[in-house]
C-alpha positions as CSV (number, residue, x, y, z in Angstrom):
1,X,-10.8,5.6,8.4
2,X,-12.4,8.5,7.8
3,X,-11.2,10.6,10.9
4,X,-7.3,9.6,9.8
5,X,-7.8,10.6,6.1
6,X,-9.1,13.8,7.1
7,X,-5.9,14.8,10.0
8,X,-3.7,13.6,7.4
9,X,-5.0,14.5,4.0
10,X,-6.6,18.1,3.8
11,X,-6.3,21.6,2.5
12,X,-3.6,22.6,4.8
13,X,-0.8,19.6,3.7
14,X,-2.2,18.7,0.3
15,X,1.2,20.4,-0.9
16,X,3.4,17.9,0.8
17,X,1.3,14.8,-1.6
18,X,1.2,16.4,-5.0
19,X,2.5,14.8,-8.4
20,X,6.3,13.4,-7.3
21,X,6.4,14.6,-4.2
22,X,4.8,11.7,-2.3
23,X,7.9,9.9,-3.6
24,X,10.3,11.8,-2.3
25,X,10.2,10.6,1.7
26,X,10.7,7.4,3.1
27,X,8.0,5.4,1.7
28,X,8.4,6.5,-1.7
29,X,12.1,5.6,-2.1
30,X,11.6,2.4,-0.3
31,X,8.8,1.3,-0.7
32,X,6.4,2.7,-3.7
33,X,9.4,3.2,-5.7
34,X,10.2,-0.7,-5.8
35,X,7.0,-1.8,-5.0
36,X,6.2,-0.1,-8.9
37,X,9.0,-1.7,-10.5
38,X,7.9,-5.2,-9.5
39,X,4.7,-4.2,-10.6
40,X,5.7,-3.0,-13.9
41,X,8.2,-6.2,-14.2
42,X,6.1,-9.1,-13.1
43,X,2.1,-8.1,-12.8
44,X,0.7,-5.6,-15.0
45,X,0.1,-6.1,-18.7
46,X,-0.8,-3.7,-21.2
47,X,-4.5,-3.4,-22.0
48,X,-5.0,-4.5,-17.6
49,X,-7.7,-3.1,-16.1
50,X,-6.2,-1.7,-12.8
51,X,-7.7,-0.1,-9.5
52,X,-6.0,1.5,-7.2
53,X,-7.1,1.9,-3.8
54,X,-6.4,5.0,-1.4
55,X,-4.7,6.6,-4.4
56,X,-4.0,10.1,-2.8
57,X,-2.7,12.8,-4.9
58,X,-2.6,10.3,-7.6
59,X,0.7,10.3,-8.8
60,X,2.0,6.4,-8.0
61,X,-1.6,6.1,-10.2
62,X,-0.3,7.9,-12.9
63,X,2.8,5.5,-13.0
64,X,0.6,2.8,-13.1
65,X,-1.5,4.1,-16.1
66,X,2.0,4.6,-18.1
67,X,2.6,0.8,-18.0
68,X,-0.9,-0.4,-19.5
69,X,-0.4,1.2,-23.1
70,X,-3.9,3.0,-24.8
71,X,-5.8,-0.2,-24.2
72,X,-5.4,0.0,-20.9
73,X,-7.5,1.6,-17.7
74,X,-7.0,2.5,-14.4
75,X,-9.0,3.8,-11.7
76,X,-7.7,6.0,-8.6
77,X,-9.9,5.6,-5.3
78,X,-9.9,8.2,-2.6
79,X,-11.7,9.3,0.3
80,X,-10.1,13.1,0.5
81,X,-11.9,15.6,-1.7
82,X,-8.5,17.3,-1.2
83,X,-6.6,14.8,-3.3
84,X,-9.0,13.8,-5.7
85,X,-9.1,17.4,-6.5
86,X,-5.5,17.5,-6.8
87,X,-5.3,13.9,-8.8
88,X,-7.6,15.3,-11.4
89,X,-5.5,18.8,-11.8
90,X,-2.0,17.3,-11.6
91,X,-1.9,13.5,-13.2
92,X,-3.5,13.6,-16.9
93,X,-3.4,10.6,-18.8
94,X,-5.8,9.1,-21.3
95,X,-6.3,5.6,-19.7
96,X,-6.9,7.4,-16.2
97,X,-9.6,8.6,-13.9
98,X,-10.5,9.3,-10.2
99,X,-13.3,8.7,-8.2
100,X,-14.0,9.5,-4.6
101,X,-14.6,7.0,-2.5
102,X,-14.4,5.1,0.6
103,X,-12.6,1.7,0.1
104,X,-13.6,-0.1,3.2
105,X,-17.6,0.5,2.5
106,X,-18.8,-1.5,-0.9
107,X,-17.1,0.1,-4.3
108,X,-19.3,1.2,-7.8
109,X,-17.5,-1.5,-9.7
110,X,-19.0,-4.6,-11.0
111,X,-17.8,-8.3,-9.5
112,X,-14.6,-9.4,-11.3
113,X,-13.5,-5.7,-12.8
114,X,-9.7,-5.7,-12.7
115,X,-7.0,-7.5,-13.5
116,X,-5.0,-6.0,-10.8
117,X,-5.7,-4.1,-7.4
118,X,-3.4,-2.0,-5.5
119,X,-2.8,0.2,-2.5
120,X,0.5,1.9,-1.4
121,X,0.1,3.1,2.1
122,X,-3.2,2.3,2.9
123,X,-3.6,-0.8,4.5
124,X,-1.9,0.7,7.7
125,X,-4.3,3.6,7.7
126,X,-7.1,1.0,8.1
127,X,-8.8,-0.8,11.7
128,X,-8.9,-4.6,11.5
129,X,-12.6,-4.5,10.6
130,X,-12.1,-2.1,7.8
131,X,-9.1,-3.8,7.0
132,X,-11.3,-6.9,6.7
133,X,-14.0,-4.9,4.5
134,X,-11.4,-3.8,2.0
135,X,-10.0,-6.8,1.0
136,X,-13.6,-8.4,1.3
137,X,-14.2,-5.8,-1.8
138,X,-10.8,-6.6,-3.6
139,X,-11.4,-10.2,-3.5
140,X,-14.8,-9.8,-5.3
141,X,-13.6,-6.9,-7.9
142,X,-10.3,-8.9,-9.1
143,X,-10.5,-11.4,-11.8
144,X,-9.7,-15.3,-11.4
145,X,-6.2,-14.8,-12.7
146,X,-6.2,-11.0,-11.5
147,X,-3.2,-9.8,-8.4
148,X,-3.8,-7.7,-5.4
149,X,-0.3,-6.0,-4.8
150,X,-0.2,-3.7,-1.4
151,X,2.5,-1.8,-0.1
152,X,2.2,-1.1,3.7
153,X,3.9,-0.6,6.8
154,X,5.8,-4.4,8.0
155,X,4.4,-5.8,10.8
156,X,7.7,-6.0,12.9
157,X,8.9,-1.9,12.1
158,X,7.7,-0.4,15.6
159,X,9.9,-4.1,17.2
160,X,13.5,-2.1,16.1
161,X,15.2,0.6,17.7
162,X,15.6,3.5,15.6
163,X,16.6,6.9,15.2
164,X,16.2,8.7,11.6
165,X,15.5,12.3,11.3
166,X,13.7,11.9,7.8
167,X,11.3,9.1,9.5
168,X,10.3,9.7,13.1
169,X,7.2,8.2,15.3
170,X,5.9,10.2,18.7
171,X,7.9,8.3,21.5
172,X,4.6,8.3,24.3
173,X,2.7,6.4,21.3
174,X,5.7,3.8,20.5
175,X,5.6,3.1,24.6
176,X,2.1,2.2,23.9
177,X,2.5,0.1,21.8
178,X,5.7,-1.7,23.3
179,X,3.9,-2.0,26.7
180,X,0.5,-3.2,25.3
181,X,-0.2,-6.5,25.8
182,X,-2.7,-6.7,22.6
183,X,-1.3,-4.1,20.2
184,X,-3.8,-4.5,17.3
185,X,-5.6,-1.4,16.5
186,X,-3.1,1.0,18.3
187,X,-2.5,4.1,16.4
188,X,1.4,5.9,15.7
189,X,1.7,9.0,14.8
190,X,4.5,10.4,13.3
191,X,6.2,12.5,10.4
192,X,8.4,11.5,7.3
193,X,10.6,14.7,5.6
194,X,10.5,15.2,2.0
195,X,13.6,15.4,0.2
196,X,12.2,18.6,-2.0
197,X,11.5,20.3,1.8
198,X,8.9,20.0,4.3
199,X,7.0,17.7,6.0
200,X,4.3,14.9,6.1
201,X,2.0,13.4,9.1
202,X,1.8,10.3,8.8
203,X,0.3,7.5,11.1
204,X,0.0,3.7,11.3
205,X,-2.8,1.7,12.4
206,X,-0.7,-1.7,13.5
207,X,-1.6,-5.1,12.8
208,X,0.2,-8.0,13.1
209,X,0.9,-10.6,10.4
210,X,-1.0,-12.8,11.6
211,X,-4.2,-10.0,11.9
212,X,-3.0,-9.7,8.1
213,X,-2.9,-12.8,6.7
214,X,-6.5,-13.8,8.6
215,X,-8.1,-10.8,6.7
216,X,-6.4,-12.1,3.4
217,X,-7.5,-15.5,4.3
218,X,-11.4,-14.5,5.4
219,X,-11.6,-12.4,2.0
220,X,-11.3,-15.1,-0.3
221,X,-7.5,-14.6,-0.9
222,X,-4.3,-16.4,-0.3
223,X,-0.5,-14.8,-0.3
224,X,1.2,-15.1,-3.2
225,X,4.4,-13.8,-2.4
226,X,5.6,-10.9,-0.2
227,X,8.7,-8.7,-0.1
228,X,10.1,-7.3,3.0
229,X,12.0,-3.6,2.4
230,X,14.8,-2.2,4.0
231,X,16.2,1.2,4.4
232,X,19.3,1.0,3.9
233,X,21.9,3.5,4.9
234,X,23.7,4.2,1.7
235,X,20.4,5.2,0.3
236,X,19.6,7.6,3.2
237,X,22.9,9.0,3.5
238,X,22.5,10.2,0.0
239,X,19.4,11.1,-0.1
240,X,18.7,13.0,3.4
241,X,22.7,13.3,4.4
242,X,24.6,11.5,7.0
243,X,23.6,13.4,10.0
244,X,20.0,12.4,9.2
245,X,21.4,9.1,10.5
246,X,21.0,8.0,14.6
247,X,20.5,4.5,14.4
248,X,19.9,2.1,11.3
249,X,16.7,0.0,11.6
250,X,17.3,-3.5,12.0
251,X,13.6,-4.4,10.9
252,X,12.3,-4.0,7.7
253,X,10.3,-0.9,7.6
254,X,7.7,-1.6,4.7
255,X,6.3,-4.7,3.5
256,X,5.0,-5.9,0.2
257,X,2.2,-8.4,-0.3
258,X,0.6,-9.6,-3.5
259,X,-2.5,-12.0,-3.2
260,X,-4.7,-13.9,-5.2
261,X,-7.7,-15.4,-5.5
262,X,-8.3,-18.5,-3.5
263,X,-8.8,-22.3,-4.8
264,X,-12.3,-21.9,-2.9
265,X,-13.1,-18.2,-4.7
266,X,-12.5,-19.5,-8.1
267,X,-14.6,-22.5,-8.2
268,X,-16.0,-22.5,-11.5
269,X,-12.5,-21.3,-12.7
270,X,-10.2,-24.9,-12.3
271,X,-7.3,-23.9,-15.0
272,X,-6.7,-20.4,-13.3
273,X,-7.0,-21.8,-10.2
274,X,-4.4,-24.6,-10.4
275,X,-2.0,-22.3,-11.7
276,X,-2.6,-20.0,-9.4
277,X,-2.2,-22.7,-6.6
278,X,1.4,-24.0,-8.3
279,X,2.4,-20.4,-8.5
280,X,1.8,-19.6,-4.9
281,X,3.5,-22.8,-3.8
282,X,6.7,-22.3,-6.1
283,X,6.4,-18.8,-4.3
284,X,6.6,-20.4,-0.4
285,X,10.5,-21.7,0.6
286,X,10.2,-25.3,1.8
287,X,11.4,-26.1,5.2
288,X,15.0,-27.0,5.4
């Protein structure tokens, strides 16, 4: 993890992540953008205790911290000294702090700290086995009743033919992955253009659903409901212009999951854990 955070969040590009800039490319509009309203609509309380992993330059953080009220708290986690340092001079608020930190090794917070984890844009930037670390440590941080809410590249993106100016992925590296016959693991690089000018690397680090959903599973957690988001062209045409436009996706692009604890994690806890249980059933369509 360490050698991607460091290519892709230094000195050198730290101006392309800070305050509301990281929402103004591709994964902002479509996916922290809604990926915070849901949050703010249906998870977080005021008073939560929230940690958010692989929190960058700390503004989606700061958005966070705005919905929890005074008695509230949340905790941004980051592995660049670059955007810690630029977290802590940018995104002021009384409920919030950063710490630096590497997610997928064991975090300074005690068993069943927050009410709610996140990560926008991290998972992707993981290996399966740090992948499988992470959620290992989110699993034993969150509370019985607590939600895990990550935002991260979908699993069928690189499967769609596309051709957008403002979101773009090397072409040698996308034949790598299209020819391999196991594609877990396989980094693609690429570069997303911000609105307010300028560029961002960016890369991916694919795993399937499946690979997904077994880390969720081995942690201790279960899938309580996932989102698949679009880009849609009206959107892009407005935002980046029409000629910005080759080909439309015809995959979702980024993929929301929130997770809970599992029956098996909260023994001890049998009224959170039947709720939980209903509410993850309620969230599953039954077969036609």
């Amino acid at each position: 993890m360490s050698v991607i955070v460091n290519r892709l969040y230094n000195i050198q590009s730290i101006d392309q992540w800070q305050h509301d800039r990281t929402m103004l490319h591709s994964s902002g509009i479509w996916g922290r953008e809604p990926v915070l309203q849901y949050l703010a609509d249906e998870v977080i309380r005021t008073g939560d205790v929230v940690v958010d992993l692989g929190a960058g330059a700390g503004y989606p953080t700061l958005r966070v911290a705005a919905m929890l009220g005074a008695t509230g708290n949340v905790i941004g986690i980051d592995l660049s000294e670059a955007m810690i340092a630029s977290a802590r001079r940018h995104c002021h608020a009384g409920n919030l702090s950063f710490r630096l930190g590497d997610i997928s090794q064991p975090l300074m917070l005690v068993d069943e700290y927050a009410d709610v984890v996140t990560g926008f844009m991290v998972l992707h930037n993981l290996r399966q086995a740090e992948m499988c670390r992470t959620l290992t440590e989110v699993e034993r941080i969150l509370k019985p009743s607590g939600r895990a809410v990550f935002l991260t590249m979908h699993p069928d993106a690189f499967e769609s033919q596309w051709d957008l100016q403002f979101l773009s992925y090397d072409l040698s590296a996308l034949k790598r992955y299209r020819d391999a016959a196991d594609k877990e693991d396989i980094e693609i690089a690429g570069y997303a253009r911000n609105i307010a000018g300028g560029e961002n690397g960016i890369m991916t680090v694919y795993h399937s659903r499946r690979t997904v959903l077994e880390a969720v599973c081995g942690a201790g957690l279960m899938l309580a409901e996932e989102r698949d988001l679009w880009i849609d062209r009206e959107t892009a045409t407005r935002m980046f212009g029409i000629g910005s436009i080759g080909q439309m996706p015809n995959t979702p692009t980024y993929w929301m999951l929130a997770l809970a604890k599992s029956a098996a994690a909260m023994n001890g806890h049998a009224d959170v854990a039947h709720s939980v249980i209903s509410e993850h059933r309620s969230a599953i369509p039954s077969s036609p």
